[in-house]
C-alpha positions in Angstrom: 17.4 54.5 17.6 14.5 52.9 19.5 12.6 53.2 16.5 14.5 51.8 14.4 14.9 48.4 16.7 11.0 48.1 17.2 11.1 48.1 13.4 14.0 45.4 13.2 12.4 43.3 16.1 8.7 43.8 14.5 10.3 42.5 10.8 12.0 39.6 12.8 8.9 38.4 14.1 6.7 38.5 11.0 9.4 36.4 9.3 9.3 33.9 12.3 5.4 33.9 11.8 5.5 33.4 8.1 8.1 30.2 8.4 5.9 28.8 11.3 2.7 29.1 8.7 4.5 27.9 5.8 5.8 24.7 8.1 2.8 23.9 9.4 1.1 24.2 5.5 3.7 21.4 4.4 4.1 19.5 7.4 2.8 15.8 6.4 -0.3 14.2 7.3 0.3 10.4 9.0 -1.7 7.0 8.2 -0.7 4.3 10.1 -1.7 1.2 8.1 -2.1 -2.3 8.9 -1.5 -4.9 6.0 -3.8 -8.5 6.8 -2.8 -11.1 4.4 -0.2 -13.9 3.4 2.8 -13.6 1.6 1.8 -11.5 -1.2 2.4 -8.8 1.3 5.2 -9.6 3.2 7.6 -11.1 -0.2 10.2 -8.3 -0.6 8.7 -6.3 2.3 5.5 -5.0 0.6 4.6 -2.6 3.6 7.6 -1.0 4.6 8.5 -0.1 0.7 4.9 1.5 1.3 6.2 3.2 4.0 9.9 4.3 1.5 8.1 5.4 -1.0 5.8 7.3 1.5 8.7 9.5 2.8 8.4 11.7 -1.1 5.2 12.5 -0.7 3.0 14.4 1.7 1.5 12.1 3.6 3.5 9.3 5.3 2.3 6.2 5.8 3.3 4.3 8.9 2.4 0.4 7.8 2.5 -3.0 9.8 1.1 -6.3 9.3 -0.5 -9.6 10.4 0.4 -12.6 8.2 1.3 -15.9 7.6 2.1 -17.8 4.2 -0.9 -18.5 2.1 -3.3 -17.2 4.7 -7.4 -16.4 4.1 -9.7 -14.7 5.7 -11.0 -17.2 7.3 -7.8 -17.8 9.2 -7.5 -14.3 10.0 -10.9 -14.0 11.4 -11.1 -17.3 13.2 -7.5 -16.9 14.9 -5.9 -19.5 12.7 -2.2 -20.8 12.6 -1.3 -18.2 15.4 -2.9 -15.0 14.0 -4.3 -12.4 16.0 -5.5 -10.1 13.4 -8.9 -9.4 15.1 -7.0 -8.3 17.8 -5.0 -5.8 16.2 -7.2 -4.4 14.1 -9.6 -3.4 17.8 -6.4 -2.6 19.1 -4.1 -1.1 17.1 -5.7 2.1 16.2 -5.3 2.1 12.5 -6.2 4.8 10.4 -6.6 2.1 7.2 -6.4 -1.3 7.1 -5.6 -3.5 4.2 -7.1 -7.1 3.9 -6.4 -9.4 1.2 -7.5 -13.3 0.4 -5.7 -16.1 -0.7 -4.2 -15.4 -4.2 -6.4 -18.7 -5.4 -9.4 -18.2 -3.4 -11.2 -15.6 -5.2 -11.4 -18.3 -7.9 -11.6 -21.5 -5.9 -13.5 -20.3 -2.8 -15.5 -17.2 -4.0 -18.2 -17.3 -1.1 -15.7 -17.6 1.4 -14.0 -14.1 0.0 -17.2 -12.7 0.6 -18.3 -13.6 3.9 -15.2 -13.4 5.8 -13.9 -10.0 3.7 -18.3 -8.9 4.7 -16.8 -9.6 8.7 -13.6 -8.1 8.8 -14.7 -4.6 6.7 -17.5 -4.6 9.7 -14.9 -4.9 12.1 -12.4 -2.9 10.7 -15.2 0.0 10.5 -16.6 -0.6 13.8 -13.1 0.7 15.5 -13.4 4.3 13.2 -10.6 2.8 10.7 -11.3 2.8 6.5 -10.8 -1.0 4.7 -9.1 -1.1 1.7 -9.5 -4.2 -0.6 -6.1 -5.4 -2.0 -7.2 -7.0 -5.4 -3.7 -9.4 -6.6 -2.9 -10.9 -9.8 -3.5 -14.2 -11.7 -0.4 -16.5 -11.6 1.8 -16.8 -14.7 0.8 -19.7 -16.4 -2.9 -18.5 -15.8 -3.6 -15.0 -16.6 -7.4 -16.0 -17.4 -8.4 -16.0 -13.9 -7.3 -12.0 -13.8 -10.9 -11.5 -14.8 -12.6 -13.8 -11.8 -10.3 -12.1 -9.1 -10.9 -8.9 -10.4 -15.0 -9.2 -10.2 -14.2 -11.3 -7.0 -13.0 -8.5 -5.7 -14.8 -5.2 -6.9 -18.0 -6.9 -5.4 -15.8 -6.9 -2.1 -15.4 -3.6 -2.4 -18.9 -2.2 -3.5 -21.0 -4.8 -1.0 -18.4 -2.9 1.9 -18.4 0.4 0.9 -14.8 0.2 0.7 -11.8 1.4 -1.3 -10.4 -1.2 -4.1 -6.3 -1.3 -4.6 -6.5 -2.5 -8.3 -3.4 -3.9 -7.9 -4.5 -6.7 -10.4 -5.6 -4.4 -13.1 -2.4 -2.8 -13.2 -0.2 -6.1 -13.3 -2.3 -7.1 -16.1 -2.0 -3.5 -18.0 1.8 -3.9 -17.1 2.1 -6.8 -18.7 0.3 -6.4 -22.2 2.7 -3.6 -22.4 5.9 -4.4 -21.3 5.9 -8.2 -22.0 9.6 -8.5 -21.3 9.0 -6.7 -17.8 9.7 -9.5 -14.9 7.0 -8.7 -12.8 7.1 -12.3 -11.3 9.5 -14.3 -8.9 10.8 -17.9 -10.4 7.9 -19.4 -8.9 5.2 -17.4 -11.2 3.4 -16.1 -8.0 5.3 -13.9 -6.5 6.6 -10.8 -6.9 10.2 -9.9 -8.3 11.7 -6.3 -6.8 10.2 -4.2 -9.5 6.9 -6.1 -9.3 6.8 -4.8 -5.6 7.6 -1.6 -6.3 4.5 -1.7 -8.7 2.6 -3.2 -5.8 3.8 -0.2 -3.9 3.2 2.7 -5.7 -0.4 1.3 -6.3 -0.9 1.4 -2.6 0.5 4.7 -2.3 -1.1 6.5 -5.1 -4.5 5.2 -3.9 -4.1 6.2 -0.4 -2.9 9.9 -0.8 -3.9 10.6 -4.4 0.1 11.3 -5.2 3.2 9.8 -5.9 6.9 11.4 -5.6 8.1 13.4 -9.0 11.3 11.4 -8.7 11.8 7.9 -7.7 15.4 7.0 -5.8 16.3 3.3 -7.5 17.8 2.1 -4.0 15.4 1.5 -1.2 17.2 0.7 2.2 15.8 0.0 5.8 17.3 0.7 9.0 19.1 -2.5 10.7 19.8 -3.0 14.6 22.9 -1.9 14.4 22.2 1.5 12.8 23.0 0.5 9.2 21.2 0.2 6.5 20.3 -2.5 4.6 19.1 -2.5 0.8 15.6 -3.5 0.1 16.1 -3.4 -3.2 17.5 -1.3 -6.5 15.5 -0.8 -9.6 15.9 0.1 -13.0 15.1 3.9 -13.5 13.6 3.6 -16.8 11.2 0.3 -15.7 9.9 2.4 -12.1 9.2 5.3 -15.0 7.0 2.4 -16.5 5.2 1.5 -13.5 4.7 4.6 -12.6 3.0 6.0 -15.7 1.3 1.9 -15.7 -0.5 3.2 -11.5 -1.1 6.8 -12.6 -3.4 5.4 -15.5 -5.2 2.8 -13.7 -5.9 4.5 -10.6 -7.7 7.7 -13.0 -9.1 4.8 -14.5 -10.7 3.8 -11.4 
């Protein structure tokens, strides 16, 4: 009888040790991240869909951010308008942080993109955290300047040894093929839900090299009062689009 319990109790604990192994083998890896930019991040909640779409794949992403409408870098980096940027960024203990210009400056103000994206990668660097270059889209009624923004910001990237989000790209790809997809808010800057979503899933495909196998099409966030509130709900058959739009662009890349 004593044999036969040192047999049960020895089974019991090599099944205990196998589901701690396989735990800790799919436990996910954490990112915090720290968006710095204007409202091309925080329209429709760029950072915390991020974080939703995040939750489907193995490594979670824990994002924040520091911005104020139509914000540059210069504003960041000089303390501008009430931004403490620099701060956080020393601070904060970021894993990756984000920066991203003025939607017109890359075009307008090209040497400004430069030098104050050249200050903040340094500083970003300095505290141990990764920069990653957020590279936006030309407005409606001008999709020529896609390819100044996009050189703009690849020479961001290369002169700072770091990572490009070719968000741009893919908004441009997007649209030559889906011309009827509304990627754009009424105002032709901004983005509509799904154009977020694409946003999103560019971020997180470029961060952790994945995105989920299965997209929900409602994204909620938690509210005060411990109910949710919707984000947003998307078209299956348009995040399918967008999906198969990031997958090719960041390969590309």
């Amino acid at each position: 009888m004593l044999k036969k319990q040192t047999i049960l109790y020895s089974f019991l604990f090599a099944i205990i040790l196998l589901s701690q192994s396989v735990e800790a083998k799919t436990s996910k890896d954490t990112l915090r991240v720290l968006f710095v930019g204007n409202s091309y991040i925080y329209y429709n909640n760029l950072p915390q869909m991020v974080s939703l779409i995040s939750d489907s794949i193995n490594t979670k992403l824990i994002c924040s951010r520091s911005t104020v409408g139509g914000a540059h870098l210069g504003e960041h980096w000089n303390g501008s308008r009430g931004l403490k940027s620099r701060q956080l960024i020393q601070k904060g203990k970021f894993d990756i942080v984000v920066i991203q210009d003025n939607s017109l400056w890359p075009v307008d103000n090209p040497d400004s993109v430069y030098k104050y994206a050249k200050l903040m990668c340094d500083l970003i660097k300095s505290t141990g955290a990764k920069p990653y270059i957020y590279e936006t889209w030309a407005r409606l009624k001008v999709p020529q300047h896609q390819k100044e923004i996009n050189a703009v910001y690849e020479k961001v990237a290369k002169d700072n040894n770091a990572t490009l989000v070719p968000v741009g790209e893919a908004w441009e790809k997007a649209r030559q093929s889906r011309p009827d997809l509304v990627l754009f808010d009424a105002d032709g800057s901004h983005p509509s839900n799904i154009g977020t979503f694409l946003i999103a899933t560019m971020f997180a495909k470029t961060i952790s090299g994945t995105l989920p196998k299965k997209f929900s099409t409602q994204y909620y966030y938690p509210a005060f009062d411990k109910e949710q509130i919707r984000l947003m709900q998307l078209d299956e058959l348009d995040m399918i689009f967008c999906k198969k739009v990031v997958e090719e662009t960041v390969v590309a890349k």
